[in-house]
Steps between C-alpha positions, in 0.01 A plus 500: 500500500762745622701442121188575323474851673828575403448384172204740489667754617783468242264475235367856614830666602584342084153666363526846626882556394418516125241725612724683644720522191266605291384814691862609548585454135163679422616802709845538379405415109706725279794485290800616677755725264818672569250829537302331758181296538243517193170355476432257244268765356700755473787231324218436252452791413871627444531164264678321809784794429630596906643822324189579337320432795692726749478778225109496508550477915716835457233624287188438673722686847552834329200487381344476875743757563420754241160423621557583888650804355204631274260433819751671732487803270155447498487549800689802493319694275162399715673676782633794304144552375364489883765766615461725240080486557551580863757785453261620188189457803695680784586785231138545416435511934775736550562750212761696736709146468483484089558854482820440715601152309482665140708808616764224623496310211529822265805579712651167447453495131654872401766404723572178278452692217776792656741204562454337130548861365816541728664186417433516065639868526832383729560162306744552163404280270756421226406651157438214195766546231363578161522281201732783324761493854484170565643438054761754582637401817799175416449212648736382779691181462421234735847360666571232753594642818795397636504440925738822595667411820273690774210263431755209508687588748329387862494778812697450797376233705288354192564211288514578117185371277729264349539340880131475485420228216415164544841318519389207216375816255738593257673807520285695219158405614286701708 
């Protein structure tokens, strides 16, 4: 009697651990990739192609992103909107305030206006060549410059640029 019931209760420890199994393997299902874990779905789709598949993944996140973006500019627009009603409602309350907020703003803008003015008449801007100077003026020929010996020559208490380079480079690379 006693090996029967552990017979039976082999026989059910045996039946539930394919059960088991099966729900784990249904939980984890995917394809696994050097990008990460992709549904079978999504492998489909991409032609079973892991690069094409993490593409579209790439894809579909700046496309949540642009859209968190629109509805957080949304957003701020809405408020904008709300703001500018209740300053437009408190002007139309208190016409001693608007009066006050358009004299500041006036002030504001000529004194943009007096700095723009101020800084085209102080900034010299060099005057385009005509077509008739630029045909008489000769060319100057283009030489290689030759390292003179104060940009060669290190300070005191400095190493020379020479000392510098990699010691495997050759000795006319940069």
């Amino acid at each position: 009697m006693s090996q029967r019931i552990g017979l039976l209760a082999a026989m059910a420890v045996l039946a539930l651990v394919p059960a088991r199994a099966e729900a784990q393997r249904g939980r984890n299902s995917g394809v696994i990739t050097p990008f990460g874990r992709f549904s079978q779905g999504d492998m489909m789709a991409n032609g079973g192609d892991p690069y094409a598949a993490e593409e579209m993944r790439e894809e579909q996140m700046m496309y949540k992103q642009q859209m968190q973006m629109m509805k957080m500019q949304q957003q701020y627009m809405q408020q904008m909107a709300k703001q500018q009603k209740a300053q437009q409602e408190y002007f139309k309350k208190n016409p001693a305030a608007a009066a006050a907020f358009a004299a500041a703003a006036s002030a504001d803008a000529n004194a943009a206006a007096a700095r723009r003015k101020k800084r085209s008449l102080t900034t010299v801007r060099p005057k385009a060549k005509s077509a008739a100077t630029a045909k008489a003026e000769p060319k100057a020929e283009t030489t290689k410059a030759e390292p003179d010996a104060e940009t060669t020559k290190a300070a005191p208490g400095k190493k020379p640029l020479s000392a510098l380079r990699a010691p495997d480079a050759p000795a006319g690379s940069k």
